[in-house]
N, C-alpha and C positions, 0 to 999 in steps of 0.2 A: 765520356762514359754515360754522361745522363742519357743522352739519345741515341746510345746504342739499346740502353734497357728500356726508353721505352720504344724502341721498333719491336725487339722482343715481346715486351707484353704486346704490342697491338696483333703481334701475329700469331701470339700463343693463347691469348684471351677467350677470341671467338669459342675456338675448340674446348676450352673449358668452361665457359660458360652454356654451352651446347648440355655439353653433358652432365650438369647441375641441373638444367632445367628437365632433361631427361629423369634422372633420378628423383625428382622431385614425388613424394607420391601428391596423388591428386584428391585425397580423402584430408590432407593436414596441409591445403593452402588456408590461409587466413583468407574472409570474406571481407573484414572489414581491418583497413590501415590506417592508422594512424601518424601524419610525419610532422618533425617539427626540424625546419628547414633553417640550420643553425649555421651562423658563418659565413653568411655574406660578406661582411664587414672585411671579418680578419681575410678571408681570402682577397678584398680588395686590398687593405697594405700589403697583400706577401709577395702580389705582382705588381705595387707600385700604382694601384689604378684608383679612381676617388670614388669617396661611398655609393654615388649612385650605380655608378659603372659596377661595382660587388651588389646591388641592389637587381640590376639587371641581368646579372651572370647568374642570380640563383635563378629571376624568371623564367629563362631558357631553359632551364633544367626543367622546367614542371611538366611540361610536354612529352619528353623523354619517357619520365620517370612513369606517366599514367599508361603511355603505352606498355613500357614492363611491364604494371600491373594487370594491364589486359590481359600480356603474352600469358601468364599463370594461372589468371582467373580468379583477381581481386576484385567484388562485385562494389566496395565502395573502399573512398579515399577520404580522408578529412586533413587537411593542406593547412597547419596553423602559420599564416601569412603577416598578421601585427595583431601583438597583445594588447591588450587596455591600457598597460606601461609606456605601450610605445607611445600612446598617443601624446607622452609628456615629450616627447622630443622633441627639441627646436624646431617653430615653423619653419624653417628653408629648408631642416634634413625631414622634417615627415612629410612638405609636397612633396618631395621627389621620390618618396618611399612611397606612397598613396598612387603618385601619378603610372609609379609602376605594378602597381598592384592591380590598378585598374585595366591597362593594359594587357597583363596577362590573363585577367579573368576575362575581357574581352574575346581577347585570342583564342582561348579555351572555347568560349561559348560561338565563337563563329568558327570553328573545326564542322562544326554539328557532330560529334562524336561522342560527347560527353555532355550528363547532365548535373550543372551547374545548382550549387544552392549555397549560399551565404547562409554563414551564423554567425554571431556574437552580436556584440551591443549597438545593433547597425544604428541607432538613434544618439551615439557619441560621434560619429561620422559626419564628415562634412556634406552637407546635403548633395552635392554633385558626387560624392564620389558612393554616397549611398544609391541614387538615384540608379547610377552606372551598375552598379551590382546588381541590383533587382530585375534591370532591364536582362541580362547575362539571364537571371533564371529563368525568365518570363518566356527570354527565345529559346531554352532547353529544356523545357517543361515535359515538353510530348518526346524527347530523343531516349531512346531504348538500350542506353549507355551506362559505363559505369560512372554510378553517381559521386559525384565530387565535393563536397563541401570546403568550401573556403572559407578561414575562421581569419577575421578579419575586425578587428577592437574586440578580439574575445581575449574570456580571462573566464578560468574556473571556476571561483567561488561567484563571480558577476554571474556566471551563467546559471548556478543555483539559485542565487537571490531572484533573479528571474523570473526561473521557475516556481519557486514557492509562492510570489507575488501574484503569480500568471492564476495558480492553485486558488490564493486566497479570494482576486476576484470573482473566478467561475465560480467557487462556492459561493460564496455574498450575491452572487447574480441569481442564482438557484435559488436563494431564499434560507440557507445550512447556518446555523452558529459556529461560530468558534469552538465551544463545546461538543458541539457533533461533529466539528470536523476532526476534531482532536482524539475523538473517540475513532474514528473510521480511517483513520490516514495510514500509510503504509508506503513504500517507497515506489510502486508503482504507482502514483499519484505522483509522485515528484516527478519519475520520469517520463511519465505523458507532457509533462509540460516543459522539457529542456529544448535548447537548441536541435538537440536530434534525435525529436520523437520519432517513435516507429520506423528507427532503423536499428541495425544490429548495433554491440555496445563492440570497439574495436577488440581486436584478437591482437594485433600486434602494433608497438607504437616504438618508431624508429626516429632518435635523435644524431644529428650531425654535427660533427664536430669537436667531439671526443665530453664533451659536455655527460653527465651522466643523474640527470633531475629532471622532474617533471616543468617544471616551473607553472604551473596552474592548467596543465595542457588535460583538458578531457575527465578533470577531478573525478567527477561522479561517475562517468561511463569508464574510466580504464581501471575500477576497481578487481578484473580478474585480467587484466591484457598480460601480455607478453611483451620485456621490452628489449631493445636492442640499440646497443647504444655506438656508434661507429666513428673515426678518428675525421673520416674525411671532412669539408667544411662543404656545406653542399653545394655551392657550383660544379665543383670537382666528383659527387656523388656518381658514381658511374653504375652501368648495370651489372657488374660484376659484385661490388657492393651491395644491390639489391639482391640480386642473387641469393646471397653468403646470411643475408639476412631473413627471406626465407628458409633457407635450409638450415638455418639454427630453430628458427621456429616451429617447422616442422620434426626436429630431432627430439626439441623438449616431451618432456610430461606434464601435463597442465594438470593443476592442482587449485582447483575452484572454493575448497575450504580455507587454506589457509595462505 
């Protein structure tokens, strides 16, 4: 029974994913997305496979997943890849978590299709695997693609702290008191100096796995997002999903006060 439904979905899917993407209007796609790619893990015990191999199954999917974003016309991505939590994980489960990370971001940035940018607290990172990263943005600097950010040892309130630290220098460097800055601060001063300055603040942030919490993803910038929270674990993530998840967010009302 199982593989009779799914030859049905595979051959009734197309067709409706067709006509979703048709229907889409094109004035309420989101410009900037947010994904937190949850479930590697449990999708490795559900097929019996060990952590790395669920580590790798989500990699796979990243590919995919940017080209949907293309198909619609999502001008940037922000890919939360390891929290600052993870970084407490046993060394032998976080190289292999790291080695795949590097990998994919790799892969990404030799597509030439897409431009690469790491954020979070690249200086908790092990010098190779930071090194690795930087090179990814260096080769996609000049590619005319949609920009991709890989949060990679990120964590929300880190990336505040951050910023207010990054703030406090520049002022001290300027020559400003603490009193003058305190007199003059405003929240656009904090956000000139986050991980993703000068870009847009995400419109929708999409979690896998049936999980339904931010867990420190994008604190400061998803204060007006839109979220969307989906059962699949994301290997499994498919474009039908994405799909379903645009056109909830383009059905809403957004409401920027409250």
């Amino acid at each position: 029974m199982g593989n009779f439904k799914d030859a049905v979905r595979r051959l009734l899917y197309p067709a409706y994913e067709s006509r979703v993407v048709k229907f889409l209007p094109p004035d309420r796609i989101p410009k900037h997305v947010g994904v937190m790619l949850d479930g590697n893990r449990r999708w490795a015990r559900a097929v019996g496979a060990d952590t790395a191999q669920g580590y790798q199954a989500g990699a796979d999917n990243i590919q995919p997943f940017l080209g949907w974003c293309e198909e619609v016309g999502v001008e940037v991505v922000t890919l939360w890849l390891l929290s600052t939590d993870n970084l407490n994980r046993p060394p032998e489960q976080l190289s292999g978590l790291l080695g795949v990370i590097e990998g994919a971001v790799e892969s990404l940035a030799a597509t030439g299709r897409w431009r690469v940018h790491p954020v979070g607290a690249l200086d908790l990172l092990p010098d190779a695997t930071r090194e690795r990263l930087k090179a990814a943005e260096e080769a996609t600097r000049d590619v005319d693609g949609l920009l991709v950010n890989v949060a990679v040892g990120y964590g929300g309130r880190r990336e505040i702290a951050d910023a207010v630290r990054s703030l406090l220098l520049e002022q001290s460097a300027a020559g400003a008191t603490l009193e003058q800055l305190a007199e003059t601060l405003d929240v656009e001063h904090i956000a000139e100096h986050l991980y993703t300055k000068g870009q847009p603040d995400p419109d929708l942030v999409i979690r896998t796995s049936g999980e339904q919490r931010l867990g420190g993803f994008l604190l400061w910038q998803s204060a007006h997002s839109e979220f969307y929270f989906c059962e699949a674990l994301w290997p499994d993530f498919r474009r039908v999903d994405f799909l379903r998840a645009i056109r909830a967010y383009a059905e809403r009302e957004r409401r920027f006060g409250t």
